[in-house]
C-alpha positions as CSV (number, residue, x, y, z in Angstrom):
1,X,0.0,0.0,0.0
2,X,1.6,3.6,-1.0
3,X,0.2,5.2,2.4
4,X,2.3,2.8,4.3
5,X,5.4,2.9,2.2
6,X,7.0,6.2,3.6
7,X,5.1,6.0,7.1
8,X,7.2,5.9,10.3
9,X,5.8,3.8,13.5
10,X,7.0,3.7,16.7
11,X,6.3,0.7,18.8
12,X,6.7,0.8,22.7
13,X,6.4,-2.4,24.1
14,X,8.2,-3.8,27.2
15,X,8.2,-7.7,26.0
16,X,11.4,-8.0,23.9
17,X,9.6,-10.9,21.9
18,X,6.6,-8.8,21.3
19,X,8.3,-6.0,20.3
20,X,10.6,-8.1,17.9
21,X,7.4,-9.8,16.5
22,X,5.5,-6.3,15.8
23,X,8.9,-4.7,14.0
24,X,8.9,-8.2,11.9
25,X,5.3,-7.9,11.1
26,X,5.6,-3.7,10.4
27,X,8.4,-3.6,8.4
28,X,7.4,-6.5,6.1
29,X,4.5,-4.3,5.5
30,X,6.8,-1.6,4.5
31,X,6.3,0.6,7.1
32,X,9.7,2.2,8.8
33,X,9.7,1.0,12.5
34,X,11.4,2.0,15.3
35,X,10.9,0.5,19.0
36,X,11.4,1.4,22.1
37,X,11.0,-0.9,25.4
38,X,9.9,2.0,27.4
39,X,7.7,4.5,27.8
40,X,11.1,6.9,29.2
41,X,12.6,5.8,26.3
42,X,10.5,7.0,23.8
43,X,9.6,10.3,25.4
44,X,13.5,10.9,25.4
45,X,13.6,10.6,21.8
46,X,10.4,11.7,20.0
47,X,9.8,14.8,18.6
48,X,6.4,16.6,16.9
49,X,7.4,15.4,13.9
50,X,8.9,12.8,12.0
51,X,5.9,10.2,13.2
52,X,2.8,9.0,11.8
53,X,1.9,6.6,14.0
54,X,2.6,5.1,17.4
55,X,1.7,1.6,18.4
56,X,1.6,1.4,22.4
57,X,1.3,-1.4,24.9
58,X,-0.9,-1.0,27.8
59,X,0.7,-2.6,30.2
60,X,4.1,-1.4,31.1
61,X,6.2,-1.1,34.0
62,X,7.3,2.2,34.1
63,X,4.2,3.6,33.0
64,X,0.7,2.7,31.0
65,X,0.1,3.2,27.6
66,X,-2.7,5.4,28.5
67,X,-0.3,8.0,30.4
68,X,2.7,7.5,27.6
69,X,-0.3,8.6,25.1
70,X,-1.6,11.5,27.4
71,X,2.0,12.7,28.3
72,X,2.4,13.0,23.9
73,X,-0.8,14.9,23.7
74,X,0.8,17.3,26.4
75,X,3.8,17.6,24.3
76,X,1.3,18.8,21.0
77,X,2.6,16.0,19.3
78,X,-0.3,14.7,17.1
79,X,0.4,11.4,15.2
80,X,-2.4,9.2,15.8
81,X,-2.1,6.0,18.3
82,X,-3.0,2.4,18.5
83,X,-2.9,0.9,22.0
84,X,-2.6,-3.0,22.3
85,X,-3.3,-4.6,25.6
86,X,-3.3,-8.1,26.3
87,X,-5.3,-7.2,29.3
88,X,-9.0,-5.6,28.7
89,X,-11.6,-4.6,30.7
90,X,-14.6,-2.5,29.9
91,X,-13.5,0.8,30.4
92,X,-9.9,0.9,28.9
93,X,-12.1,2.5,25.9
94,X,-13.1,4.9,27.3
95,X,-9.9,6.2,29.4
96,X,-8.3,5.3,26.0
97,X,-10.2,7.9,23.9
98,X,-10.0,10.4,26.8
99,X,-6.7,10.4,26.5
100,X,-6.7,11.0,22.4
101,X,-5.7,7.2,21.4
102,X,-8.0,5.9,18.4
103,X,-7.9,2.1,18.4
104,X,-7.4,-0.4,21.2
105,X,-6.8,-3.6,20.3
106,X,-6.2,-6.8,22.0
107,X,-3.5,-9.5,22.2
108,X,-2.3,-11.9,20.7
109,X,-4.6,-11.4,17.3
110,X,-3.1,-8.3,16.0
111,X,-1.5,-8.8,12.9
112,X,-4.2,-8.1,10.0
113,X,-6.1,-5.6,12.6
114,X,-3.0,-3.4,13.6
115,X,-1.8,-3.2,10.0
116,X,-5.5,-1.9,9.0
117,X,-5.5,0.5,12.0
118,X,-2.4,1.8,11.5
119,X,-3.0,2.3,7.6
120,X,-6.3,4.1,9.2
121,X,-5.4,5.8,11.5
122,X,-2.5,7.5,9.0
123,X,-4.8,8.4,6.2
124,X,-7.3,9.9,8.8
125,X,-4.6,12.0,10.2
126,X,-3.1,12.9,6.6
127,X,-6.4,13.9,5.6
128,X,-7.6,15.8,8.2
129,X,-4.3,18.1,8.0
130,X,-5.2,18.4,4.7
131,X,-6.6,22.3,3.2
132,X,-10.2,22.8,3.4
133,X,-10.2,19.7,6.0
């Protein structure tokens, strides 16, 4: 898919397996993919540009992916994100959205979904950055 070709993700995801898995499964897709097995990690490196999407575990020891996503909306940095949790319960939703994060998916059957999402999530952000938007 062209929307994916030049399309930067960041993955955050504490599991080294996991996060080896979700690179393998990205970048096959053509995506460019760079993880990170912390939330600290990440928020010492990103900057308001230069992503288009960022792929975020839930459930992480040095913070959630709830607070990694809030803590990037504080920043003004925009790029839509995808939260996977391998843990749900009927209100991670809602906090999810609260704190600006579009899809929540669950663990272990991600592979067709996050790629969709992803691709989604992108060509909603593109377009809504768009003139006339």
């Amino acid at each position: 898919m062209p929307s994916s070709a030049k399309s930067t993700v960041y993955v955050v995801d504490d599991d080294a397996d996991v996060l080896g898995s979700l690179r393998f499964l990205l970048e096959t897709d053509g995506f460019n993919v760079r993880t990170f097995r912390n939330a600290e990690a990440l928020l010492k490196t990103v900057r308001s540009t230069g992503v288009d999407c960022f792929v975020i575990d839930y459930k992480m020891p040095d913070m959630n992916g709830i607070e990694l996503a809030r803590r990037l909306r504080n920043r003004d940095i925009a790029a839509p994100v995808v939260l996977i949790t391998g843990y749900p319960d009927e209100n991670i939703t809602a906090r999810a959205e609260a704190a600006g994060v579009r899809y929540v998916l669950l663990k272990p059957l991600l592979e067709d979904s996050l790629v969709t999402r992803i691709r989604g999530a992108i060509q909603e952000d593109r377009a809504s950055h768009q003139p006339g938007a």
